[in-house]
Legacy VTK file of the C-alpha trace (Angstrom):
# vtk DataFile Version 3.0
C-alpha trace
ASCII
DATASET POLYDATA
POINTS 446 float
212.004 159.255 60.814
210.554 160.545 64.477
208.543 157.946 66.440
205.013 159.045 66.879
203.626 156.931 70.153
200.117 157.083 71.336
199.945 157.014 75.330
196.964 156.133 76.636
195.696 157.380 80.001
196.176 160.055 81.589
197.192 158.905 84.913
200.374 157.890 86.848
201.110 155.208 84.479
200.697 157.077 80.975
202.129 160.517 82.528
205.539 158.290 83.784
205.345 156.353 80.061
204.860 159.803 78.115
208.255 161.364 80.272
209.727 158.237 79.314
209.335 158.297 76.261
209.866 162.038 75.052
212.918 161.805 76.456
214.219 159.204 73.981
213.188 161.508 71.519
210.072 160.382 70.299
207.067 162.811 69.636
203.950 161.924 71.770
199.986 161.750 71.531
198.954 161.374 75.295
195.139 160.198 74.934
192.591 160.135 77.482
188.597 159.450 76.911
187.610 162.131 79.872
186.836 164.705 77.580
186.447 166.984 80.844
190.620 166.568 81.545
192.621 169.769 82.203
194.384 169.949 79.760
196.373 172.822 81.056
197.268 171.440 83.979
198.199 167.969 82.285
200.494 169.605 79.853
202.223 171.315 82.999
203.172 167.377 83.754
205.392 168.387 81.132
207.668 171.672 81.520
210.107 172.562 78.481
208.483 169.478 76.238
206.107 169.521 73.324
203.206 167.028 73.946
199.996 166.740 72.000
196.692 165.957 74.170
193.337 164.549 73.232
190.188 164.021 74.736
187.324 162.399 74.459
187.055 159.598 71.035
189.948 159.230 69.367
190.320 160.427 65.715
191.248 157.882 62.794
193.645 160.513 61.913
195.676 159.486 65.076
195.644 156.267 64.474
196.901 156.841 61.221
199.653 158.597 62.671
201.184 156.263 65.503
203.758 153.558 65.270
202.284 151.985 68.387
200.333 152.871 71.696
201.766 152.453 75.628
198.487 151.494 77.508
197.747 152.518 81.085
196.941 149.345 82.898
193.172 150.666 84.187
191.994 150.845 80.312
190.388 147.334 79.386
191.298 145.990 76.290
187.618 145.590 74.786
186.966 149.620 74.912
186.536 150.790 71.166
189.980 152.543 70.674
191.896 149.671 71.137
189.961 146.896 68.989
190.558 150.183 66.416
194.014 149.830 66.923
194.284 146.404 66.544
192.870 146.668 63.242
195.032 149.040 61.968
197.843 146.849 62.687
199.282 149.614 66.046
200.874 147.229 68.564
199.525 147.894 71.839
201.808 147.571 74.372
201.685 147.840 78.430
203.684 150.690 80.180
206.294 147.863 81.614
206.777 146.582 78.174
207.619 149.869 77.046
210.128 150.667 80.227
211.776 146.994 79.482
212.512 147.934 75.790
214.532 151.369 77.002
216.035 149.558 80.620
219.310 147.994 81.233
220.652 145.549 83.352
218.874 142.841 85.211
214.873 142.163 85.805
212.888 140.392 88.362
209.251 140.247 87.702
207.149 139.205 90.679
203.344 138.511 90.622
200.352 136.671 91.791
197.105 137.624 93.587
198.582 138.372 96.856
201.336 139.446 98.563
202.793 141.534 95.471
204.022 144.115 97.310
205.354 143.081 100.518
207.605 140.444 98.265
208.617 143.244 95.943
209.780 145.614 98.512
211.180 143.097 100.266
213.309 141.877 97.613
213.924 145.403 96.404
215.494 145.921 100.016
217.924 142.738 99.714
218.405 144.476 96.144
219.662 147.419 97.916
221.704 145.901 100.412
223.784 144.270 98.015
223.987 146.060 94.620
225.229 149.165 93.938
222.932 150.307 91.662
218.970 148.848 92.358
215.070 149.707 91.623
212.308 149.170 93.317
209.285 149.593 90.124
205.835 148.683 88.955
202.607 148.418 90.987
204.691 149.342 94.412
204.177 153.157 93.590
206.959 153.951 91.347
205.924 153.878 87.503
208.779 151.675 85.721
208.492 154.288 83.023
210.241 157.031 85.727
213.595 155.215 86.591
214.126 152.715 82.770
216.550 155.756 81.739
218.399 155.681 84.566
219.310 152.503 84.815
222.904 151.454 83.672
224.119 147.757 82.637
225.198 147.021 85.829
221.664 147.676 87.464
219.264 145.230 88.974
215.479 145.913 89.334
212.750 144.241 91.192
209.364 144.905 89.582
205.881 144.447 90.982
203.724 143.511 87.806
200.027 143.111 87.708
197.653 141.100 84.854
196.500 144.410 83.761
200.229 145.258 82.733
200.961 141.345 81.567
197.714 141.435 79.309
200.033 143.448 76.617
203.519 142.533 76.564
205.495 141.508 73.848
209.701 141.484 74.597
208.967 141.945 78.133
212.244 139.267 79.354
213.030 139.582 83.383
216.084 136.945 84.162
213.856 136.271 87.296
210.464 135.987 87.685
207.878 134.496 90.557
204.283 133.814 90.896
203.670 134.012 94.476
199.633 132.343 93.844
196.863 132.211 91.724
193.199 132.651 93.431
190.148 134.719 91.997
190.639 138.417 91.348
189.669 140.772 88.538
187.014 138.324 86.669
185.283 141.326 85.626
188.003 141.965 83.771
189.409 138.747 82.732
186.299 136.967 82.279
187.145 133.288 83.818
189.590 131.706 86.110
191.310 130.404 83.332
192.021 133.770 81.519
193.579 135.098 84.541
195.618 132.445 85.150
196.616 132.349 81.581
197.553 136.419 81.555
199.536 135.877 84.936
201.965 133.234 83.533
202.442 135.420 81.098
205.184 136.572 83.096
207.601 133.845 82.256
206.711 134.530 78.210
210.116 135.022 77.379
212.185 133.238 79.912
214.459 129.964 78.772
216.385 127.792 80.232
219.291 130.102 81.671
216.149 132.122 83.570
214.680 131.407 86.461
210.939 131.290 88.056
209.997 130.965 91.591
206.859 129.767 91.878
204.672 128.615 95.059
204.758 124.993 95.454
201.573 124.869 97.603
199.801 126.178 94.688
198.138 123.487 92.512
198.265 125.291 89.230
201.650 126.410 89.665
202.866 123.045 90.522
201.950 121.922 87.168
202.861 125.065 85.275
206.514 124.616 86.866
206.591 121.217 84.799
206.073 122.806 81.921
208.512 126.097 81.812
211.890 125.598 80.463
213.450 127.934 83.534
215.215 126.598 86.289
212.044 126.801 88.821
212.601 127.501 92.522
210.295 126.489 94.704
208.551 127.811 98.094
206.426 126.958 100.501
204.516 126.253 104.193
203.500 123.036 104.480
206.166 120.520 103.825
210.184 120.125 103.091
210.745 120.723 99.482
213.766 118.904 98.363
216.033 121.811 96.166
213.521 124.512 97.483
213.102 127.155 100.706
210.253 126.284 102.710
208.992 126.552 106.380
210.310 123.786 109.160
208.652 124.191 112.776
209.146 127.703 113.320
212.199 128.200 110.990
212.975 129.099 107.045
214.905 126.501 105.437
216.841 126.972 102.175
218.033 124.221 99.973
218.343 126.306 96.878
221.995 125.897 97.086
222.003 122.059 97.081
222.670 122.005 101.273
220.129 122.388 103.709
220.662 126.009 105.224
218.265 127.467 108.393
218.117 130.956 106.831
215.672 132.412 109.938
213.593 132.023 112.612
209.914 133.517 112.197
209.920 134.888 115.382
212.745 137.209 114.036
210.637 138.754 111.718
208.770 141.542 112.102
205.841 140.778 109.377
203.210 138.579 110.466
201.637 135.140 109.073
202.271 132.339 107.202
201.305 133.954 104.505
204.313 136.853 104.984
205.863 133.894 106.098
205.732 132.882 101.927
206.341 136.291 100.823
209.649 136.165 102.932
210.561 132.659 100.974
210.213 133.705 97.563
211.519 137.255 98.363
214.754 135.304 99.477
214.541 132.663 96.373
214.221 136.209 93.879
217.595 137.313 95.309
219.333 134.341 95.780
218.569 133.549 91.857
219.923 137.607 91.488
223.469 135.922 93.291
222.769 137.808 96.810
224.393 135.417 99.208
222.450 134.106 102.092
223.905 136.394 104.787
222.637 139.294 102.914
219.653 137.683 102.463
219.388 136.560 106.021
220.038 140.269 107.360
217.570 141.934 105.257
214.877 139.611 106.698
215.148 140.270 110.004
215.485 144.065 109.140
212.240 144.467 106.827
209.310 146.136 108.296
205.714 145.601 107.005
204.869 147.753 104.058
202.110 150.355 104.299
198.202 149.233 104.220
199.533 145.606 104.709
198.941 144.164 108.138
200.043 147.499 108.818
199.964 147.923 112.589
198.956 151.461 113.495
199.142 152.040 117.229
197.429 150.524 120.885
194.385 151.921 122.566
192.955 151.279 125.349
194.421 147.414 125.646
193.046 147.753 121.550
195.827 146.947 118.786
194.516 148.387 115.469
195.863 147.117 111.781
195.693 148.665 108.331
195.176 145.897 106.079
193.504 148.331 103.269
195.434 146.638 100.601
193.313 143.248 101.644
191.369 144.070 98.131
190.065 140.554 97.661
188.431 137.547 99.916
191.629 135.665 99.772
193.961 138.506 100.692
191.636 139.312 103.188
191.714 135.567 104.885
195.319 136.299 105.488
194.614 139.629 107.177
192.401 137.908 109.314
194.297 134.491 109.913
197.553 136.663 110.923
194.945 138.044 113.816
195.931 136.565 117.199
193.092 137.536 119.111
189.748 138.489 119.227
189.001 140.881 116.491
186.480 143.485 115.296
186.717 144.058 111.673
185.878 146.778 108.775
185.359 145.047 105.327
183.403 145.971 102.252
183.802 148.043 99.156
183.262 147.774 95.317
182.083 144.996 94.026
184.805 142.970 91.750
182.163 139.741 91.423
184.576 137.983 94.254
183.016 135.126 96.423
182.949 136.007 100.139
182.000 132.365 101.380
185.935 131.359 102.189
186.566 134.529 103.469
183.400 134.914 105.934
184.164 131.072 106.953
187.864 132.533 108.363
185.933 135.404 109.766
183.610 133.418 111.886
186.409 132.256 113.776
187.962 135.215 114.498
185.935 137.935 114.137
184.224 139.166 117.490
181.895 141.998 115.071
181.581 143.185 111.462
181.584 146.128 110.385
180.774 146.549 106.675
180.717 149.766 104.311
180.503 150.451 100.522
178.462 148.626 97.762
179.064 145.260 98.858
177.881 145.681 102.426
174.443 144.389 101.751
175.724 141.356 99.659
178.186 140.479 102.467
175.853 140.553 105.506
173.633 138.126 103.329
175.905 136.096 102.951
177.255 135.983 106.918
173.952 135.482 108.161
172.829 132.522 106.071
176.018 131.125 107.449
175.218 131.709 111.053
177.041 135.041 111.765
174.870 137.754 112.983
177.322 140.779 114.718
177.069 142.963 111.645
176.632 146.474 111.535
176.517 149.014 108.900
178.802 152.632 108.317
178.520 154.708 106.246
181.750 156.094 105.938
185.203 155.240 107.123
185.522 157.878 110.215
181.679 156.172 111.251
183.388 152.215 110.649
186.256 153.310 113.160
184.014 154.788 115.846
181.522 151.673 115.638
184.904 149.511 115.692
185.799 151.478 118.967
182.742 150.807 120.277
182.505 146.986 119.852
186.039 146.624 120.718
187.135 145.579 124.257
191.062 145.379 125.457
192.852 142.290 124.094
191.082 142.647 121.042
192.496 143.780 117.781
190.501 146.229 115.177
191.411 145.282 111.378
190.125 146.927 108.178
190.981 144.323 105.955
187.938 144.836 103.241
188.036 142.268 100.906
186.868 144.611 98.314
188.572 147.316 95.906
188.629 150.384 96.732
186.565 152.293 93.888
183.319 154.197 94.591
184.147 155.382 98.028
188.259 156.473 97.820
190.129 156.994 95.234
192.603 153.461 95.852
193.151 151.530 98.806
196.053 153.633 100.111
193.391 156.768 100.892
191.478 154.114 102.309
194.095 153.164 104.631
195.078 156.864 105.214
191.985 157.539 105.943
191.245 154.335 108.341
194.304 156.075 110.413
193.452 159.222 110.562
189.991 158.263 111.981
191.786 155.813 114.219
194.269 158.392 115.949
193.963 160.950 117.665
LINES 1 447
446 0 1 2 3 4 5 6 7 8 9 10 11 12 13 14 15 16 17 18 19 20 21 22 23 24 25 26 27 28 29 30 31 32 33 34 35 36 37 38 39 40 41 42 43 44 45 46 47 48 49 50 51 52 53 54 55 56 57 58 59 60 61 62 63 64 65 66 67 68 69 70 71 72 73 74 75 76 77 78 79 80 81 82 83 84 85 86 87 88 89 90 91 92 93 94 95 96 97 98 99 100 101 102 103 104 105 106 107 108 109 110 111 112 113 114 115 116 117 118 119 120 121 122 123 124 125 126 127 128 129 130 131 132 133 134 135 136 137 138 139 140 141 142 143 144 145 146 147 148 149 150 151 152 153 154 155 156 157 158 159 160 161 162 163 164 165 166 167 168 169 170 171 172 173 174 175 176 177 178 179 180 181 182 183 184 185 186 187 188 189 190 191 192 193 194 195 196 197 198 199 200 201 202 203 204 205 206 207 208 209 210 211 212 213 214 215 216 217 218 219 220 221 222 223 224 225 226 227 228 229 230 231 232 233 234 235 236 237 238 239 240 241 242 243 244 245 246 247 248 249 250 251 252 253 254 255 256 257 258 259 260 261 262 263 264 265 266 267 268 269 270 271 272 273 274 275 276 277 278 279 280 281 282 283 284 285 286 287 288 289 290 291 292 293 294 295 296 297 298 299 300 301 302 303 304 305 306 307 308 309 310 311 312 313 314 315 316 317 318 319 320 321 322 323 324 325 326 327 328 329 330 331 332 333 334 335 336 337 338 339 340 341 342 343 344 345 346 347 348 349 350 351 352 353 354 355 356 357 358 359 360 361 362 363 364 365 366 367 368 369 370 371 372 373 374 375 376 377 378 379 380 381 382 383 384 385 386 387 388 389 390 391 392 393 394 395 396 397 398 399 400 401 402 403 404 405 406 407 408 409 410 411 412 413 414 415 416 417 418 419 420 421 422 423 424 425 426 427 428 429 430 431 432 433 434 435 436 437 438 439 440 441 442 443 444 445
């Protein structure tokens, strides 16, 4: 009997799990609740294939008809259609558990708040410097939907997964996973602390002893989830020698994951800046050397890797004026690193939509640093607020991004650094934080 799966969403994420999944055969319901979708030009997504669309509410007739549903990770799980197919017994599942049950070979699942992406592309670059056959997936900007069928039994993948996508998993097993650190993000979503923290462990569901997680040893909570998992945990971090672990020494990574103390780098090698890349280099390294890359490999790759887009991106020099896309500093804490990688005087761009994040830490890091702010979006208001009761008072107000970069300019004098590191999302002004940091460099050169 032929499959029927609803897909949910009509985005990147439901358009890569639809693909996906009508090419093993299985007939498809793509849903989205926009009832004002083209239609047309979604079904185009599709040359040669049969795909049925709806809009708008979703029949019961549908629901009758589906053996389960492939969620897009923006849809929360308390709208309507979902508690409906709950009840009628559908499994809903997330678009990487659906990718997982048609991949091969071997997974490793990295998450946490911050520094997702820089440690997944890292590791995916060790990945490719060493296997034959490698994938770079998930949150990065390739749907894990789009490369599953291509991937043999020799294949290794590293996978940038988010709580949205961990919320719904089910047989979702990676041989390697890591939680880089756990700090506030997505509340209005999750609800509490606790439920986030919950969803993001999540990742390690399935793992037993022959696994392994790499988790951040500077991390409170993860120090005493570690205790609990039966993987083999590797551990990272920047403060002190971890016996068995990587961590930082002076000015140099040391491994002991192989039993013997092993200088792996030096961090003035590297060409991605602050303690906090410092991390993402650490567990990056612990991933692969879990995945069997030797050290060398390891070691090479490090000092090779570049800084991924809209991350402490630097963008160019003018005027004695270095400027830095941070644009994917969507929360307070990822923003504190933006700011505490700064080594000089800086102006910066913040504010956005409003995700219910406290600013305190964050503005307590900018008052040290931060020569002027600059602050945009609906969370501009809240933020100054919240600066001046604590004593900082350089605050003006754009209105757009191309208006935040010519204020920035302004403010700016040589030997000082402009950042847009925003400690907001994205939503309401751009579409996601990488036409926000598109934008930030367009305005920025000439």
């Amino acid at each position: 009997m032929e499959r029927t799966i609803l897909v949910a969403g009509g985005g990147i994420s439901g358009i890569g799990a639809a693909g996906m999944l009508l090419d093993t055969g299985a007939s498809v319901i793509l849903y989205d609740g926009n009832e004002d979708l083209d239609q047309e030009a979604l079904r185009a997504r599709f040359p040669g294939k049969e795909i049925r669309i709806v809009v708008g509410e979703l029949p019961d007739e549908v629901i009758r008809q589906v053996s389960a549903c492939v969620i897009s990770p923006g849809i929360p799980l308390k709208v309507p259609f979902v508690k409906q197919l709950k009840a009628a017994g559908v499994p809903v599942w997330s678009e990487i558990e659906a990718a997982f049950r048609h991949g091969k070979g071997r997974l490793a699942a990295i998450t946490g708040t911050n520094g997702k992406t820089t440690t997944t592309a890292l590791t995916g670059q060790i990945f490719g410097n060493y296997f034959e056959s490698s994938f770079v997936v998930g949150n990065i900007g390739t749907a894990y939907t789009k490369e599953a069928l291509r991937m043999t039994e020799e294949s290794v993948t590293a996978a940038e997964v988010s709580s949205f996508q961990l919320e719904t998993i089910d047989t979702f097993h990676p041989q390697v996973s890591a939680i880089l650190n756990l700090t506030p993000d997505h509340l209005d979503r999750h609800g509490s602390m606790e439920e986030y923290i919950r969803v993001k462990e999540l990742v390690t569901k399935n793992q037993t002893e022959q696994d392994t997680c790499v988790l951040n040893h500077e991390d409170e909570v993860l120090r005493a989830f570690g205790e609990r998992l039966p993987a083999r945990v590797f551990w990272f971090g920047s403060r002190r020698r971890i016996p068995g672990g990587i961590y930082l020494e002076g000015d140099w990574i040391v491994s002991e994951l192989s039993g013997e103390r092993e200088p792996v780098v030096k961090t003035g090698e590297l060409q991605i800046l602050g303690v906090h890349n410092y991390e993402n280099a650490m567990a990056a390294a612990a991933v692969s050397f879990a995945m069997g890359v030797p050290m060398e490999v390891i070691r090479k790759t490090l000092r090779e890797f570049k800084a991924v887009e809209h991350r402490i991106e630097f963008v160019t020099e003018q005027g004695g004026v270095a400027y830095y896309n941070d644009s994917k500093g969507t929360n307070p804490d990822a923003a504190i690193q933006g700011i505490r990688a700064m080594d000089r005087p800086t102006v910066l761009i913040a504010g956005g939509y409003d995700k219910g994040s406290d600013y305190r830490e964050w503005l307590l890091a900018c008052k040290e640093r931060v020569r002027e702010l600059i602050l945009l979006g609906a969370t501009a208001e809240k933020i100054a607020r919240e600066a001046e009761e604590l004593g900082f008072t350089k605050i003006r107000f754009a209105s757009s991004m191309e208006e935040a970069v010519g204020l920035a300019k302004d403010a700016a004098e040589p030997g000082d650094a402009v950042l847009l590191s925003p400690a907001c999302a994205s939503w309401g002004m751009f579409k996601n934080y990488e036409e926000r940091g598109r934008i930030f460099k367009g305005s920025v050169l000439p």
